[in-house]
C-alpha positions, 0 to 999 in steps of 0.5 A: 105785486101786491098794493103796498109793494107800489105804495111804499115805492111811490113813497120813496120816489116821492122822498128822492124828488124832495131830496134832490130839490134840497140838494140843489137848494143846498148848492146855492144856499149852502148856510140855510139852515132851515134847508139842511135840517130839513135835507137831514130830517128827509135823509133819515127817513128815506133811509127808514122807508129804504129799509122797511122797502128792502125788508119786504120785498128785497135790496133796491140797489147792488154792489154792496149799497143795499142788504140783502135779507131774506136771500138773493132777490136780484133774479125775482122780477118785477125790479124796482125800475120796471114799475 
């Protein structure tokens, strides 16, 4: 695969870790509202990298969360969590 393949993978890993530590900020201080703007504003762009990712090399996840675009890419390794 080609370098921006494993960059914008890295960039969503990176954007998952920040969600999931909101998420569990959010848990405990469930009024912070400087915490949930920012759990949104994190969300929208991980929805925006997801599908710039999902445009150039194909769906990240199945059963129906992910849009498969440019043709049935499940069978074309290297898959999302080989890498």
């Amino acid at each position: 695969m080609d370098e921006n393949y494993y960059k914008q993978l890295y960039d969503l890993q990176a954007i998952d870790f920040v969600l999931v530590e909101l998420n569990l900020y959010l848990d405990t201080h469930p009024n912070d509202p400087n915490a949930l703007q920012q759990f949104n504003d994190h969300s929208k762009t991980r929805q925006q990298l997801a599908a710039q990712f999902e445009m150039n090399y194909g769906p990240l996840m199945q059963f129906g969360h992910s849009y498969s675009q440019n043709g049935w890419k499940w069978n074309s390794p290297p898959w999302p969590w080989q890498v």
